[in-house]
N, C-alpha and C positions, 0 to 999 in steps of 0.2 A: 226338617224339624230343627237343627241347630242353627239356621238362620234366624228361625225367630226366637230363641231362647237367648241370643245376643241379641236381637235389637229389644227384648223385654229388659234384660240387663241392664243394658244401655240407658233405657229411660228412665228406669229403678236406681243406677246407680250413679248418674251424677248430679240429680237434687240432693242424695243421699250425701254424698263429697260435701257437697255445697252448704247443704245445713249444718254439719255439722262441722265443718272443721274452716268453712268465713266466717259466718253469720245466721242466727237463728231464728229468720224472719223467712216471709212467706215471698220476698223479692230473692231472697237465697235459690228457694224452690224454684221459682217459675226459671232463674236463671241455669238452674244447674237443667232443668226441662228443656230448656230451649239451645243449650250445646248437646243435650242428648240430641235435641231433632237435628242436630246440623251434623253430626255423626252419621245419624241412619241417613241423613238424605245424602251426604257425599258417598257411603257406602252402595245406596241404590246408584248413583248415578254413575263410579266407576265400574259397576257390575254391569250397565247396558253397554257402558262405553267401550269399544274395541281398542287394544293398546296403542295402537296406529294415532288414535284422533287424541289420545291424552298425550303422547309426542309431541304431533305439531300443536297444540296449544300451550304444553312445556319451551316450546321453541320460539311462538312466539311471547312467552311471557320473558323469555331471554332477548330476546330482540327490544321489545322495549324497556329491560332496565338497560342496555347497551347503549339506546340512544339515550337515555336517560345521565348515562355517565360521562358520554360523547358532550351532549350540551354541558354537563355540570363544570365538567374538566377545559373548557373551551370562553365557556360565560367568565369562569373564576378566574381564570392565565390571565387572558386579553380583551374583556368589556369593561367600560367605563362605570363610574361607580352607582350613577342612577341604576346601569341594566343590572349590574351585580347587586343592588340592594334589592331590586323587584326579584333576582331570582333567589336569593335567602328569604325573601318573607313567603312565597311562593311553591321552594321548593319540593316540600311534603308533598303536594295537591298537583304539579306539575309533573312530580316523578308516578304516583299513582296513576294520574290521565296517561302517560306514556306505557305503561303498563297494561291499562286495557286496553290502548290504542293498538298495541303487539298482540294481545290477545283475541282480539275481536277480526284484526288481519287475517291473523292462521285461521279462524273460523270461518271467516269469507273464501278462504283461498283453499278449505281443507278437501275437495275434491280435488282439486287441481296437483296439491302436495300428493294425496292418498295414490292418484292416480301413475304419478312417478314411482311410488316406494315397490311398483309391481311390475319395474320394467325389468322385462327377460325374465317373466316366471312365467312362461308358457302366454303370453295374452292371445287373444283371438280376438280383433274386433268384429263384431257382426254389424254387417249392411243392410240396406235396406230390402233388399229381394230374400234375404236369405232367411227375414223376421216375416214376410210374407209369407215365404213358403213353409217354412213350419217344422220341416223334414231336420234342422237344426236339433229339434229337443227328442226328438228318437236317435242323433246320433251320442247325445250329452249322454240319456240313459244310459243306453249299452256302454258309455265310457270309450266313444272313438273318437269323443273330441274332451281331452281334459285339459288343465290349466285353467286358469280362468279369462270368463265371457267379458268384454267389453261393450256397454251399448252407450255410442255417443247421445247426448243429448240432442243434436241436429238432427239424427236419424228419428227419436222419439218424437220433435216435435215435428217435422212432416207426416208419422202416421198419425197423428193427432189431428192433423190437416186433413191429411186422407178422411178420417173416421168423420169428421164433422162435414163431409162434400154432402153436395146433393148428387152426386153421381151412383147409383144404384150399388153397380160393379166397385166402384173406387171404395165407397163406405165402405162394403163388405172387407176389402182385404186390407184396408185401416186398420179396422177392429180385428182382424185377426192376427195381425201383426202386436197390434198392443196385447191380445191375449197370449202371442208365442213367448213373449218380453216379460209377460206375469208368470208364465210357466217356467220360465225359465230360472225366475228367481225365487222358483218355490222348490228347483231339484237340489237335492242333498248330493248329486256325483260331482256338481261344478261347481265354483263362485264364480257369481256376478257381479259387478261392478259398473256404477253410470259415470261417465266424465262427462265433463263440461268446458273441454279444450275441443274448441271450433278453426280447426287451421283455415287461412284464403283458400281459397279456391274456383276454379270455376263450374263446378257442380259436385256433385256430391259422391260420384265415383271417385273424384281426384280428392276430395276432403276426407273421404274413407282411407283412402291409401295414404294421405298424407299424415293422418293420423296415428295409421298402425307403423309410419317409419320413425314419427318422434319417439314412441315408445318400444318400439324393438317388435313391436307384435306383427300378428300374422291376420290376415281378413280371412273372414269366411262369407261367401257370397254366391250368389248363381246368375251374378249379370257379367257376362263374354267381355264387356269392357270394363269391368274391373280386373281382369286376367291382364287387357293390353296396358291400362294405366299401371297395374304392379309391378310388368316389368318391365317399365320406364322408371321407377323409382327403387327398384331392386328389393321388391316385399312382393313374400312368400303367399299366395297369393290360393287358399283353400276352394274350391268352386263345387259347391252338391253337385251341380249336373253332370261334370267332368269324371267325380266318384261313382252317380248311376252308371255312366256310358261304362266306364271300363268293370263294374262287376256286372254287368250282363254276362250270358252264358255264352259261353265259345261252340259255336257249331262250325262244323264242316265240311265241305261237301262230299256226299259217300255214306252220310252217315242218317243212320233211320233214327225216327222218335214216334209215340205215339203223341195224336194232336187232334184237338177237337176243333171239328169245319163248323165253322157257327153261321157262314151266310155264302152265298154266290158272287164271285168274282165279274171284273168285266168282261173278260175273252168268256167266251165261248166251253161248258163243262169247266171253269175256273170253281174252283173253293178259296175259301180264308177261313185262316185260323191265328190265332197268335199266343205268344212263350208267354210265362208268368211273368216278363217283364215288360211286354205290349210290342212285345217285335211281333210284326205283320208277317204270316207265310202263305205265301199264293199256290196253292196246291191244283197241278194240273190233274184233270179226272176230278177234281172232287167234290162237284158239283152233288152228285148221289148220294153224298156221307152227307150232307150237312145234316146238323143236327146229332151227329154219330162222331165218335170217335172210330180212327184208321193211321195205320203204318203209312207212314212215307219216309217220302229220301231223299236228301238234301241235295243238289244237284245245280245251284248257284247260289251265289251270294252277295246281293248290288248295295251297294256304302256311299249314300248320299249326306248332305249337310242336314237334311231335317231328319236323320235318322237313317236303321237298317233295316234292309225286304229279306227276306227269304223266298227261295224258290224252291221248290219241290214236288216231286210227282207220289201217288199213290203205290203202292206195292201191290 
């Protein structure tokens, strides 16, 4: 409510100035109206603007009165007298253009700058497997990944690519990748952030990692060779898979669970069953229980690359 009680103010009170204490005409009014409107609209406009973006535009409206002064001090020393007479008639309009020419730079550049001012506050860039799989924005909620999210524009535009294939499979995890990227910047536990610093590279593992080492950040990913390119570049290097494997549940052998046999194994009276987190257990005898929950007992335990078996006999 006190926001609009000044900008009613605001257009109430400088025709009000205006008429009465310039001129008593109806050019008074519209003019005092129309510095109200230019009040309330820079008012609205620093209110959207985050402090960051009125910086580097402050920065660069510095940068061009700098060259502005650089020429002036440089023209007037040492040019001859035609170029010093063109920049006295000139100079007003010359020094202005230099000024939004600084201005308009930082707004071209202002991801680029933004993207710097958040080096070393926690960045995480996310990759492209990691926007596919999804498991990213249930670890954001709970708050087991905070700082803020980095999603390079390279990575967006290949799901964009993905999402437009004629590939059935490929569309699909396009689109889901662009939906992890919208959720993502819809959660209140993290800030998101997009840049649009594309380092060389020769694919896009190495352009992930080269990125998160410009800016100090950490990747978060679940592709095995984004682990080997990280440290080859010495970045920290988050991998979801890596997180699943090591909080599975620790069994060992000797030790009983209850477990539900859902189907028949290959040998001979074999059962299967598997943990809450899809570990496979080959239960010998337990062909009979299927469809039943039964005690057994852990009794080995084989650690292959595609994952872990459980072996176990019934009780």
């Amino acid at each position: 409510m006190p926001i609009w009680i000044f900008r009613i103010s605001t257009l109430v009170a400088f025709p009000f100035l205006t008429y009465n204490y310039i001129d008593k005409d109806i050019m008074s009014l519209l003019g005092g109206l129309l510095c109200g409107a230019i009040v309330l609209a820079g008012e609205v406009l620093f209110k959207r603007l985050r402090l960051i973006k009125i910086m580097i535009a402050c920065s660069g409206l510095l940068l061009g009165y700098m060259l502005y002064v650089f020429f002036d001090y440089g023209l007037m020393k040492f040019a001859n007298e035609t170029v010093a007479g063109f920049w006295g008639r000139y100079e007003s309009n010359i020094e202005i253009g230099l000024l939004v020419f600084g201005v308009l730079v930082s707004i071209f550049k202002a991801r680029d700058l933004e993207g710097l001012s958040y080096r070393g506050c926690h960045l995480k860039v996310a990759d492209l497997s990691s926007l596919m799989d999804g498991r990213i924005v249930d670890l954001c909620e709970i708050n087991f990944l905070s700082g803020i999210i980095v999603l390079p524009v390279f990575v967006m535009d290949e799901l964009n690519k993905m999402a437009a294939s004629k590939d059935p499979l490929e569309r699909a995890r396009g689109r889901r990748g662009l939906d992890v990227a919208s959720r993502l910047q819809e959660l209140k536990e993290i800030g998101v952030r997009i840049t649009n610093k594309t380092p060389k590279a020769q694919d896009n593992a190495e352009r992930v990692v080269k990125l998160a080492k410009s800016l100090g950040a950490e990747v978060v990913t679940l592709d095995f060779n984004v682990n080997k390119v990280g440290s080859l570049y010495d970045v920290t290097v988050l991998n979801i898979a890596d997180l699943a494997t090591a909080l599975k549940p620790v069994v060992l052998p000797g030790e009983t669970m209850s477990l539900f046999i859902m189907k028949d194994g290959k040998e001979k009276e074999q059962g299967i069953g598997y943990l809450d987190d899809g570990t496979m257990v080959v239960v010998e005898d337990g062909r009979k229980y299927i469809g039943k929950r039964a005690e057994v007992s852990v009794y080995s335990i084989l650690q292959t690359s595609s994952g872990r078996m459980i072996f176990a006999r019934t009780k």
